[in-house]
N, CA, C and O atoms as CSV, one atom per row, in Angstrom:
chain,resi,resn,atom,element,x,y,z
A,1,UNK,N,N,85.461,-51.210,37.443
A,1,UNK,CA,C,86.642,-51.240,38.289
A,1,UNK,C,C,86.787,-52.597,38.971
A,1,UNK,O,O,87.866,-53.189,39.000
A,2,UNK,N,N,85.644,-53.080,39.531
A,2,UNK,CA,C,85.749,-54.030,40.189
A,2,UNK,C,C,86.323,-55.643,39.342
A,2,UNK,O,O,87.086,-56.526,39.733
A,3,UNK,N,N,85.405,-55.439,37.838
A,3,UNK,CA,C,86.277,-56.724,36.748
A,3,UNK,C,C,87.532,-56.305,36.749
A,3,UNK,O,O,88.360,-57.184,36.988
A,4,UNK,N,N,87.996,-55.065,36.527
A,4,UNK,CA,C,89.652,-54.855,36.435
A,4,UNK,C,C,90.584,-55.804,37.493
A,4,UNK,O,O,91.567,-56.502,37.242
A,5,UNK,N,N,89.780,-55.513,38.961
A,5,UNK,CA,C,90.404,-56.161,40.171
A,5,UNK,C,C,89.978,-57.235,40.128
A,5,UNK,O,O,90.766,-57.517,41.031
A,6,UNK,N,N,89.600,-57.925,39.995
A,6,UNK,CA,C,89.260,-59.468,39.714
A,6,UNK,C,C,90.242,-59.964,38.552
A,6,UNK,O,O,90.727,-61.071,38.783
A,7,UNK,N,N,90.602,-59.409,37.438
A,7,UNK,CA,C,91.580,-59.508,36.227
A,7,UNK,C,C,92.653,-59.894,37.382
A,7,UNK,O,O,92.803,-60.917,38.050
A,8,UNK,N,N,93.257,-58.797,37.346
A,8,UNK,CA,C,94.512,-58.913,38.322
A,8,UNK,C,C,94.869,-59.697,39.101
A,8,UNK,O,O,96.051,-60.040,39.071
A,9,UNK,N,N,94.224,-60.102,39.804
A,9,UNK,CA,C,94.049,-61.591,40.810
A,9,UNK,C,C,94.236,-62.455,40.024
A,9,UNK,O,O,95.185,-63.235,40.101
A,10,UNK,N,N,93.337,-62.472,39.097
A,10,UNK,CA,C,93.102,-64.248,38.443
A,10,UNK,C,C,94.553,-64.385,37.879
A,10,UNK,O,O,95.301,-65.309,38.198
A,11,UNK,N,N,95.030,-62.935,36.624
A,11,UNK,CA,C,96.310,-63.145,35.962
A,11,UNK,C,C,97.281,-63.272,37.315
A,11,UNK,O,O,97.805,-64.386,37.351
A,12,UNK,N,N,97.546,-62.667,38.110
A,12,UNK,CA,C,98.729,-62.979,39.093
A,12,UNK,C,C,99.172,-64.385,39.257
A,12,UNK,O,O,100.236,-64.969,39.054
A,13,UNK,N,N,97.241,-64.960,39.975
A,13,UNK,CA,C,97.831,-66.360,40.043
A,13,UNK,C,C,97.973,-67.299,39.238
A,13,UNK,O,O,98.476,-68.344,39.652
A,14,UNK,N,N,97.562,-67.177,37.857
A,14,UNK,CA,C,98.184,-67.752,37.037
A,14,UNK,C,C,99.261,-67.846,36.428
A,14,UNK,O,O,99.669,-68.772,35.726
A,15,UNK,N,N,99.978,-66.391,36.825
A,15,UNK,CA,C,101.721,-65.961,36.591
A,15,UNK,C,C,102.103,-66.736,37.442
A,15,UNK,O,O,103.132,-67.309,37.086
A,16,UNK,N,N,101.589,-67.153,38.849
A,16,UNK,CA,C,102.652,-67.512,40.050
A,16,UNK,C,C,102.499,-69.254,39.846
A,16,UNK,O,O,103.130,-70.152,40.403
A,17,UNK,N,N,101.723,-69.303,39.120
A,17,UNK,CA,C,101.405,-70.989,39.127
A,17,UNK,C,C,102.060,-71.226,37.975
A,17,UNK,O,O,102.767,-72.234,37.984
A,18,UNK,N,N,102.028,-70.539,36.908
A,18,UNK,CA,C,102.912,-70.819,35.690
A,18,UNK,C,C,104.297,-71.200,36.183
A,18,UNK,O,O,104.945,-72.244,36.118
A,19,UNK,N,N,104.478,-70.272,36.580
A,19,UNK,CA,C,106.372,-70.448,37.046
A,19,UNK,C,C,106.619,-71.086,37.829
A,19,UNK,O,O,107.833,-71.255,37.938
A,20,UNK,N,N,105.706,-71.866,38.890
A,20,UNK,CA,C,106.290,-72.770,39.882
A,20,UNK,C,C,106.064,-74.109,39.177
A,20,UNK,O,O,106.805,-75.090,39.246
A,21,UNK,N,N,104.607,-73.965,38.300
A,21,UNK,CA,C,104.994,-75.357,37.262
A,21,UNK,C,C,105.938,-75.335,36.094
A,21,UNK,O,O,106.235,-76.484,35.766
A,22,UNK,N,N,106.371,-74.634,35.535
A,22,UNK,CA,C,107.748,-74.191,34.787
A,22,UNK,C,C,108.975,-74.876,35.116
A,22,UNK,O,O,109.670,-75.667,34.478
A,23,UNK,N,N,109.123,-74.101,36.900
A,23,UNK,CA,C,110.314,-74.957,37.469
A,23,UNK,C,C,110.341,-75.870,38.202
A,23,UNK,O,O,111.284,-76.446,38.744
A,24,UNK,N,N,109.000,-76.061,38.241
A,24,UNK,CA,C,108.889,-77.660,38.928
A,24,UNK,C,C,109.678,-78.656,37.775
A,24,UNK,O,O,110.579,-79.484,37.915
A,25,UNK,N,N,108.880,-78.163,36.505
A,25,UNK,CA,C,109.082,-79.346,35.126
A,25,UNK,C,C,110.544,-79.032,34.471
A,25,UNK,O,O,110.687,-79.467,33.328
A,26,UNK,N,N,111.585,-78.373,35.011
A,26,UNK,CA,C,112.570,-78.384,34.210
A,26,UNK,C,C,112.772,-77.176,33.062
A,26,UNK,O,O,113.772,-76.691,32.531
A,27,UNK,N,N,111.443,-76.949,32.949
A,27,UNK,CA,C,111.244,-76.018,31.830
A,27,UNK,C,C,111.922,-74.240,31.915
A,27,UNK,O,O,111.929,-73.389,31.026
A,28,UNK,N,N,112.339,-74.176,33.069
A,28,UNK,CA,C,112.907,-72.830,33.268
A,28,UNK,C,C,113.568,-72.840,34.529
A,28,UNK,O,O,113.153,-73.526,35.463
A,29,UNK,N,N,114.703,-72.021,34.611
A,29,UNK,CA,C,115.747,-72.083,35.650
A,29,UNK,C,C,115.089,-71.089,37.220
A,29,UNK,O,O,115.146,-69.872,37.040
A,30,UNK,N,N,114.595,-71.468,38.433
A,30,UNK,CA,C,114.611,-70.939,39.240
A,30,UNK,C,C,115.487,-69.232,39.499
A,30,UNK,O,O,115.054,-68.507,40.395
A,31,UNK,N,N,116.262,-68.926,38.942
A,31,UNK,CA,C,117.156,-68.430,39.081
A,31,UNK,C,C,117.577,-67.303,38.020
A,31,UNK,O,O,118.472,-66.463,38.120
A,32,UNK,N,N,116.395,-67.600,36.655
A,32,UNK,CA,C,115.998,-67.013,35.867
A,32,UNK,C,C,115.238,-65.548,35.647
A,32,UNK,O,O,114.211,-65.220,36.241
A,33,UNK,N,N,115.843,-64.855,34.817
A,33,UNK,CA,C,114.654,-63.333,35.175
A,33,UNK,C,C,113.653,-63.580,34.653
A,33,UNK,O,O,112.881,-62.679,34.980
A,34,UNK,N,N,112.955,-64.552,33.756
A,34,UNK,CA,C,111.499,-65.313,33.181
A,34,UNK,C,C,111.433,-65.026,34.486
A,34,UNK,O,O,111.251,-63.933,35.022
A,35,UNK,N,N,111.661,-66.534,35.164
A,35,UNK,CA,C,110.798,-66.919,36.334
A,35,UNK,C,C,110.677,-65.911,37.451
A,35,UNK,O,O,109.882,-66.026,38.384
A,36,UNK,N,N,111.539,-64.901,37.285
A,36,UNK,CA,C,111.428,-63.645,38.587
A,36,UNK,C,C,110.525,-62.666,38.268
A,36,UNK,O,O,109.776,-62.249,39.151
A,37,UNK,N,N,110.450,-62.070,36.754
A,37,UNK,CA,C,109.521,-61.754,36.177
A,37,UNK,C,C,107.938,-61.914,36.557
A,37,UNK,O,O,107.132,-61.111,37.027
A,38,UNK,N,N,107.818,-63.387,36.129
A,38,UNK,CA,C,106.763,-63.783,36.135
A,38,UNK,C,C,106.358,-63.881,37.688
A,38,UNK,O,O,105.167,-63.575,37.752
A,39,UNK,N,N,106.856,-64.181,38.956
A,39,UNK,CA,C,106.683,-63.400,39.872
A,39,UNK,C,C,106.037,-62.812,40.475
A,39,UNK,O,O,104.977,-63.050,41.053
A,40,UNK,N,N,107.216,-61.193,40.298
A,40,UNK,CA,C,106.934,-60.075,40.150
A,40,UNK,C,C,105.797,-59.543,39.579
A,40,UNK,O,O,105.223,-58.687,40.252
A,41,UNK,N,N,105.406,-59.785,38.687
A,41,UNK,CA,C,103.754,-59.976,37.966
A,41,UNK,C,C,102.883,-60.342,38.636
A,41,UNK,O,O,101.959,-59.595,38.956
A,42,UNK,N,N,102.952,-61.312,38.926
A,42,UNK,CA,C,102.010,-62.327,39.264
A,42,UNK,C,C,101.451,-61.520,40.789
A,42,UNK,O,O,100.343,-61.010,40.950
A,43,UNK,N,N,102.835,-61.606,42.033
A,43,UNK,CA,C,102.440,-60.781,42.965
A,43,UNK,C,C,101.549,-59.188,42.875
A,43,UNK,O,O,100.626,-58.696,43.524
A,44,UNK,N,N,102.327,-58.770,41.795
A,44,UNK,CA,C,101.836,-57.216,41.696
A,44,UNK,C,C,99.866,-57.748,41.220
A,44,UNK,O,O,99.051,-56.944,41.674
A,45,UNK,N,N,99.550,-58.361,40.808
A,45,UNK,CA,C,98.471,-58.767,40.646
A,45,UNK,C,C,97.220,-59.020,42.011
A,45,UNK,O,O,96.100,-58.538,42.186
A,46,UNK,N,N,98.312,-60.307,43.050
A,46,UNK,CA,C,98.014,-60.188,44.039
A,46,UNK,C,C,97.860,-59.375,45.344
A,46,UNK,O,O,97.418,-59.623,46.466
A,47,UNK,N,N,98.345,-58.426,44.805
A,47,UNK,CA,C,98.582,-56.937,45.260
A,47,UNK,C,C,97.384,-56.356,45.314
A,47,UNK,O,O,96.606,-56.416,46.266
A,48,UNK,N,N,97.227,-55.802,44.320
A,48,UNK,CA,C,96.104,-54.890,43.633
A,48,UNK,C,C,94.949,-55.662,44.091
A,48,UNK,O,O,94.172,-54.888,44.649
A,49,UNK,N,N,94.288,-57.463,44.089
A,49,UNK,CA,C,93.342,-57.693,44.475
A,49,UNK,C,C,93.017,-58.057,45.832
A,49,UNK,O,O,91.892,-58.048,46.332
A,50,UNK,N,N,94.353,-58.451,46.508
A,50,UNK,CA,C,94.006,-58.218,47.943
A,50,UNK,C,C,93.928,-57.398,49.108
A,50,UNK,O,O,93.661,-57.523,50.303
A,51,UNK,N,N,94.387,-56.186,47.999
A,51,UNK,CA,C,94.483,-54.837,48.829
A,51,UNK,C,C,93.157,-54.126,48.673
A,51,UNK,O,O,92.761,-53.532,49.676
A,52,UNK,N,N,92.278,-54.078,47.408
A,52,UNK,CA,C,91.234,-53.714,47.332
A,52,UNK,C,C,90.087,-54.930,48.230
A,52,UNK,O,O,88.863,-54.806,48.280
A,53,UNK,N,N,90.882,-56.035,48.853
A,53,UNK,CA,C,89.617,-56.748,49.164
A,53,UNK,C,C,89.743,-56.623,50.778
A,53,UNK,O,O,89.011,-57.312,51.488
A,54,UNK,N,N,90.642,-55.771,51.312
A,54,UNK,CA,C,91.275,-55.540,52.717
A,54,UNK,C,C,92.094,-57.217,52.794
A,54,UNK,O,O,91.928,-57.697,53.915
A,55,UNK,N,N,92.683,-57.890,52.112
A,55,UNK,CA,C,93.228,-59.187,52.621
A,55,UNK,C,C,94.549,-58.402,52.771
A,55,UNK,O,O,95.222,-58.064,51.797
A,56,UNK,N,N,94.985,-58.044,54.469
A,56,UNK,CA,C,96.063,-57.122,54.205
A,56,UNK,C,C,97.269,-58.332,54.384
A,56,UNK,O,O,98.274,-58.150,53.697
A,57,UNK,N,N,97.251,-59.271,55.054
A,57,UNK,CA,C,98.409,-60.138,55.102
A,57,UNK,C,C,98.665,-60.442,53.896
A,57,UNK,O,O,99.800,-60.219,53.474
A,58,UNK,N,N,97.682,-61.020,53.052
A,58,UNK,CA,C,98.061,-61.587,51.658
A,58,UNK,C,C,98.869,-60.119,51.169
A,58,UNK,O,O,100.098,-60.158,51.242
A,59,UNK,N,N,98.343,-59.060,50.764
A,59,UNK,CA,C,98.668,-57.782,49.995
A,59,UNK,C,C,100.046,-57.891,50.798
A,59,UNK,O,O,100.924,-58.217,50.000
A,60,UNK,N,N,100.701,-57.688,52.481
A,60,UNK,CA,C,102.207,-57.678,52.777
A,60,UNK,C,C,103.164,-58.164,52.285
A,60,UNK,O,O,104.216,-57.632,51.930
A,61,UNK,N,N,102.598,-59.960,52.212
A,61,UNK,CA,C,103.049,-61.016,51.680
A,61,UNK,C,C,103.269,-60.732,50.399
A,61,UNK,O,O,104.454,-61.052,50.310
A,62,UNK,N,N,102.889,-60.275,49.127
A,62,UNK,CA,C,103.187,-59.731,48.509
A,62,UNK,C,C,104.057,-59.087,48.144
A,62,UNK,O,O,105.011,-59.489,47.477
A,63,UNK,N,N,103.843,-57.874,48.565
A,63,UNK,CA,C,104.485,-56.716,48.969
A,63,UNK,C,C,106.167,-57.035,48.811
A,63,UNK,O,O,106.985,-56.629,47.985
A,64,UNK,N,N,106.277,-57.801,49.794
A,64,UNK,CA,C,107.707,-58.386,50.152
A,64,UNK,C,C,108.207,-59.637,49.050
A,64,UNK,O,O,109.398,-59.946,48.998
A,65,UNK,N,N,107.279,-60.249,48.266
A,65,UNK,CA,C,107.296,-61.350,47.068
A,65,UNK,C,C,107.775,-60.452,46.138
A,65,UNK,O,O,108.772,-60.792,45.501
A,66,UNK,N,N,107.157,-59.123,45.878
A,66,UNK,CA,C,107.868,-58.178,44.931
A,66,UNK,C,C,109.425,-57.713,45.132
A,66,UNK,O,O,110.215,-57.409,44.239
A,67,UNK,N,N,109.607,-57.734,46.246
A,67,UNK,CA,C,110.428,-57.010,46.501
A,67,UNK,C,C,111.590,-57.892,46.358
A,67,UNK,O,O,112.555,-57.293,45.884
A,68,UNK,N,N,111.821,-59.252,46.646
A,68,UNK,CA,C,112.454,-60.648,46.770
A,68,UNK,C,C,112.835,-60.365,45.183
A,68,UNK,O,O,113.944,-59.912,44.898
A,69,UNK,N,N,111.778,-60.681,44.097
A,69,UNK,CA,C,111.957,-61.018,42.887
A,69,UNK,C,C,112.438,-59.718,42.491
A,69,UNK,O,O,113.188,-60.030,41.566
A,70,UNK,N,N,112.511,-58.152,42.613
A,70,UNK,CA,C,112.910,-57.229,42.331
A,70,UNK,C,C,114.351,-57.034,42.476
A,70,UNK,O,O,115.114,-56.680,41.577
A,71,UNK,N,N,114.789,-57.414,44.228
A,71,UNK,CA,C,116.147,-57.539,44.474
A,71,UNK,C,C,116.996,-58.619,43.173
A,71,UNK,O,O,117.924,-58.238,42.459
A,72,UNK,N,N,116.346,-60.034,43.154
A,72,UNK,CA,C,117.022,-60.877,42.348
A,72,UNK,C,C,117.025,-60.411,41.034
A,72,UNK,O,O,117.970,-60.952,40.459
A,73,UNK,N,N,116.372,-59.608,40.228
A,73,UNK,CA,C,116.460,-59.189,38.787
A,73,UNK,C,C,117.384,-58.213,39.379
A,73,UNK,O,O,118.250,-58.302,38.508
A,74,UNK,N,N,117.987,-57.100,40.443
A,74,UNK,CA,C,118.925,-56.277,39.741
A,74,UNK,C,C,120.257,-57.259,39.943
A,74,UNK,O,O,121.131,-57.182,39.080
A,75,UNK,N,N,120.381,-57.885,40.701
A,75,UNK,CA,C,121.148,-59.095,40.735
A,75,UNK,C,C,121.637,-59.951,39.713
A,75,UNK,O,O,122.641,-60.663,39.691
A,76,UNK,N,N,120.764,-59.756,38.887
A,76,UNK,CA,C,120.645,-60.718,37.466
A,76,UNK,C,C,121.316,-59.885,36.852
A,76,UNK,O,O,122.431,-60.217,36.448
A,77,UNK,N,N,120.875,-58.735,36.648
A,77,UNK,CA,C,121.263,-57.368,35.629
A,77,UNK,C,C,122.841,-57.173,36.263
A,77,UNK,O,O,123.584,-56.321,35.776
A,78,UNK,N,N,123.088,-57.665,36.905
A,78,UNK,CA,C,124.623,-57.000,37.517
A,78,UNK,C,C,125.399,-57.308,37.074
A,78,UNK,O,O,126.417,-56.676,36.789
A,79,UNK,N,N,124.982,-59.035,36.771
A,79,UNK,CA,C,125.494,-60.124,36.689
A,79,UNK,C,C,126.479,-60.815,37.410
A,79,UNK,O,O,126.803,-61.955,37.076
C-alpha cells in the first residue's frame, strides 16, 4: 500500500511539472483540456499522497487544484 502511495505522489508531480514545462515551452495551450487534464491528475496524485502522509494543507491545496481544473474542463466541454 504504502509503494502504491508513493506511485501517486511521484506520478502527480511529474503530471504537474510536465504541463507547466509544456506551457512554459509553447508546446501546449494553458487553456487546453491536455493541460487541465494533466492537472487534474497530477493533483489527484497529490491528493492521495499527502493525505495519507497527514500533509493536510498540501492535500486542501489540492483539493481545490482539482476542482479549478475540473470547473475549466466542463467549460471546455461547453464550449
Amino acid at each position: 500500500m504504502t509503494l502504491a502511495i508513493e506511485v501517486a505522489g511521484w506520478l502527480g508531480a511529474g503530471l504537474i511539472l510536465a504541463a507547466y514545462a509544456l506551457v512554459s515551452t509553447g508546446r501546449l495551450d494553458g487553456r487546453s483540456a491536455a493541460f487541465q487534464w494533466m492537472n487534474l491528475a497530477g493533483a489527484a496524485g497529490f491528493v492521495v499522497n499527502s493525505g495519507w502522509h497527514g500533509a493536510w494543507p498540501s492535500a486542501i491545496l489540492n483539493i481545490i487544484w482539482i476542482g479549478i481544473a475540473a470547473t475549466t474542463l466542463v467549460r471546455i466541454a461547453r464550449g
